[in-house]
Each structure stands twice: as structure tokens, then as C-alpha cells.
Steps between C-alpha positions, in 0.01 A plus 500: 500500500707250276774395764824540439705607230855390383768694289748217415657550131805274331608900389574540824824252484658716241664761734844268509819639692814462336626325768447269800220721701232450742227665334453243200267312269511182715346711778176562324537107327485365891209685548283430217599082543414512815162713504402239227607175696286600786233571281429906616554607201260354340238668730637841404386716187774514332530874361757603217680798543508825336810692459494853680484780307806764519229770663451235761866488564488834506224524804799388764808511235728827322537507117871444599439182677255412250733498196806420690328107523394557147827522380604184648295335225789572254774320641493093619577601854559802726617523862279779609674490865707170693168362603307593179459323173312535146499363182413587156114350574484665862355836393195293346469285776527726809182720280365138513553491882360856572176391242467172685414679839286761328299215311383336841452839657219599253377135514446578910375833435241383281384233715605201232731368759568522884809495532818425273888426549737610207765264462724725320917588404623730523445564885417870564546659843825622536446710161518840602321766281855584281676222584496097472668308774490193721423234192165760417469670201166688512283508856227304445268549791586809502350593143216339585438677809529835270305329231214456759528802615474677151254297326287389747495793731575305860591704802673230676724241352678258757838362416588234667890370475590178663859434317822443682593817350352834553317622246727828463326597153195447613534722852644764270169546237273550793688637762310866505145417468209290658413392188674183514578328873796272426579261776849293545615197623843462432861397696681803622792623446546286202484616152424742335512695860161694536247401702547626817258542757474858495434494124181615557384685134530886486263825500180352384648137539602544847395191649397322157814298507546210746780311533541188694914429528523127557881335635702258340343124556115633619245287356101425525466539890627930422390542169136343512419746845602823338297482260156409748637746741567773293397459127113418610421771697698781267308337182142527685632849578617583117183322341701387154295469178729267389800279655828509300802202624857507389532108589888410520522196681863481606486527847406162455731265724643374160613795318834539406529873538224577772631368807169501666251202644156569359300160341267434256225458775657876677465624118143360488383684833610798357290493204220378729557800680510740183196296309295598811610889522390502136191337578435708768555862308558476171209226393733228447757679229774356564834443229823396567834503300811249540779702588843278668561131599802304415405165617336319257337237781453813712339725226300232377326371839464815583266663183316191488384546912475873436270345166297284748402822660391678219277208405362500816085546501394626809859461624447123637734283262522135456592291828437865724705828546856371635590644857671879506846502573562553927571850523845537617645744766745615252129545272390681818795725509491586132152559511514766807827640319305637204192601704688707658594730214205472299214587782498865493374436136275172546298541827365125441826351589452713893 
């Protein structure tokens, strides 16, 4: 296998709010200087995106939706909801966004590439399948996980969700079958209010949804332990043949909005964690899509350690693997919280 692969695209920075926003251009500008002052992303292949196809909207998306974001293209700006901007080039762009995750998923699925990390805007999970919310236009990971599903015939797509916010759009698309396991990090209650515990999937899903409500201000010693104590031993369970990651990254302890204590080295044990489930089950396939972070210095540190991690060969970097974050009791508590409602379906977590 080639390594890893990169969608980064200047397109990308055309999706411009009409006002002062958090979801912005200089989000994605951080990113890129910084992945190219520490030299990572030069190590990458960088691979240039495709834009979706409208069927491939279609496989999570209604025609409604569909042309409603379509139609944005005709006017400079539109105020799809408080929270929710486009522009006359956001149509094109969020197509561009959709494509970029696609693109890297047939590069893993063909073996080209390990792994890959779509650095892409619009973000995508709070898109629900007939509506656009939360700064997300069309669901990204979540047409992929269909897309996988259709062309390549997998049984078991794991979507993994470590935003701030839950992942409301994405919960939605797979809620009633096995097809896709989508498993949430996420502070609780916050917005955009789902995400309980007891959100647990339904019929067929039942049990196919896990949901890991963090509190205000928890941080790598909570976060980093639910994810070894119950994401490893549902995954070996599951078997994925292939990992999906919606990776917001503000619960950093910088972001404006998150209010949450995660670092850059917390963010890198989680994709530690996630690179080996892939490993483990799904032959390395691993691809991950930028969803939230409003701190530049906080978004920034953090892609390029999740980067390091991707890069990894044989999972020993440069200088050794840096020490996992002290599980806390708070981590403890969380941990036995969820365990509790999600054992009668996962008898690897008795």
C-alpha cells in the first residue's frame, strides 16, 4: 500500500459566509500552512477531488434536499437556517466535498492507499437526509458510508464521530439497520440535542448506534478511555470492512464554541485507537473527513498529530508513541455509564 492520501483543494475556500462566521476559508488556510510548515504534507499523496455525482447525493439525500442546495447557486448568498450559510459557489463546492471523501474511499478500497483524511468544506454531519443544518450542507460520511455500501457491496461500515457535536444526520441515515455501526463522541446536552444514551438505533439497528454523552469541560483522561473500553471490543465484535471518521476537533481546549478539554495529543490517541480497529478488521481501510474546529491553533495542531498517525509505519513514529492520557474517574464513570445500556447488545463489553 501507498501510505496515505490527502484531499486538500484551494476550491475548497470558496464556500464564503456573508458574514462574520466560524465555519470559514481561514479555517482550511490554517490547516494547509501548517501541515506544510511541519513538513507532513509533503509525505502525503496528495489526491484531487472529484465532485459527487447527484445519484450519489441521492444514496443518503431526497430530490428535495438535493435541489433545494442547488438552487442556492442562483443567488450570492442564502441563509438556509440561523446557523447555516451558502453562497452562489456552495452547491459546486459541497459536490466537491462529498467527491473528495468518495475519491480516497476508492483509493483505500483498491489498495492504492492505506488510509486518507479529506480536508474538506463544507462540513457534513449534521445534514439530515431532507434537510441542511448545523453549518452542513450535504452529509459527507454519510454518503460515503451508502456509497460503500452500494458499490462495493460491504456488510459492515463503521462510523466513527468524534465532534463536539453529535452527529444528528448521521445517527438518522443509519439508525434501522446493521449495515452501518455509527459510534459518537460528543458533549451532551449541547446542540443540536440528540445523542442520548438510550439512542440505541431501531428494529434492525437496535444496538448499532452508540453514543458516548461527554459533560461540559471533559477532556483526554474521559474521552481517550471510552473509546479503549468500549469502541475496541464492539469493533472486534462488528468486524468493519472499512473505518469511516467524522473528525471535528472542537472539543479541543481552544475552541470557541466547544467548551470541552480534549488536545492535540488526546486527538492523536484517538486516531491511534481507530488506525488500529481498522487494522485489526477492516485491513487497514481507514478515511477520515474534517468536519468542526474553530480554533485555528487548535484545529491546526490537532490534524497535523492526527496526520502523524496516519503516517505512522508499523505504528512506532519518530522519537516513540507519546504516553496515553491517565484514565480519569470521571473516564471511568462515563465508560461504565454507556456499558451499561449497550451490553444486552455487545456481550464483549460483559
Amino acid at each position: 500500500m501507498a501510505g496515505t492520501g490527502v484531499v486538500l483543494d484551494p476550491r475548497y475556500l470558496e464556500h464564503r459566509p456573508p458574514h462574520a462566521h466560524p465555519e470559514n476559508p481561514d479555517r482550511l488556510d490554517a490547516v494547509h500552512a501548517g501541515l506544510e510548515a511541519t513538513g507532513l504534507l509533503g509525505r502525503t499523496r496528495r489526491v484531487p477531488p472529484r465532485a459527487a455525482t447527484p445519484e450519489e447525493i441521492l444514496l443518503n439525500h431526497g430530490e428535495q434536499l438535493l435541489e433545494s442546495v442547488k438552487q442556492t447557486a442562483t443567488r450570492n448568498n442564502t441563509q438556509i437556517d440561523p446557523d447555516t450559510y451558502a453562497c452562489a459557489r456552495s452547491y459546486e463546492i459541497a459536490l466537491l466535498a462529498a467527491g473528495g471523501v468518495l475519491e480516497l474511499l476508492d483509493l483505500v478500497q483498491s489498495g492504492e492507499i492505506e488510509n486518507g483524511f479529506a480536508l474538506v468544506r463544507p462540513p457534513g454531519h449534521h445534514a439530515e437526509a431532507a434537510r441542511s443544518m448545523g453549518f452542513c450542507l450535504f452529509n459527507n460520511v454519510a454518503i460515503a458510508a451508502a456509497y460503500a455500501r452500494k458499490k462495493y457491496g460491504l456488510e459492515r461500515v463503521l462510523a466513527i464521530d468524534w465532534d463536539v457535536h453529535h452527529g444528528n444526520g448521521t445517527q438518522a441515515s443509519f439508525y434501522a439497520t446493521p449495515e452501518t455501526l455509527y459510534f459518537s463522541s460528543h458533549r451532551y446536552p449541547f446542540y443540536p440535542g440528540t445523542g442520548a444514551v438510550e439512542e440505541v438505533g431501531r428494529g434492525e439497528g437496535r444496538g448499532y448506534t452508540i453514543n458516548i454523552p461527554m459533560r461540559g469541560g471533559m477532556g483526554d483522561g474521559e474521552i481517550v478511555p471510552a473509546f479503549r473500553r468500549l469502541l475496541e471490543p464492539i469493533a472486534e465484535s462488528y468486524a468493519p470492512q472499512i473505518v469511516l471518521v467524522s473528525a471535528g476537533f472542537d472539543a479541543h481546549e481552544l475552541d470557541p464554541l466547544g467548551g470541552m478539554s480534549v488536545t492535540a495529543e488526546g486527538f492523536a490517541a484517538l486516531a491511534r485507537i481507530v488506525k488500529g480497529v481498522a487494522r485489526d478488521s477492516a485491513d487497514g481501510k481507514l478515511v477520515l473527513a474534517l468536519e468542526g474546529g474553530y480554533s485555528q491553533e487548535g484545529l491546526t495542531e490537532s490534524v497535523a498529530a492526527v496526520m502523524e498517525v496516519l503516517l505512522e509505519d508499523g505504528g512506532a513514529p519518530v522519537g516513540g508513541v507519546p504516553p496515553t492520557p491517565a484514565e480519569t474517574p470521571l473516564g471511568q464513570e462515563l465508560a461504565e455509564y454507556v456499558r451499561k445500556t449497550q451490553r444486552q447488545y455487545w456481550k464483549s463489553l460483559d
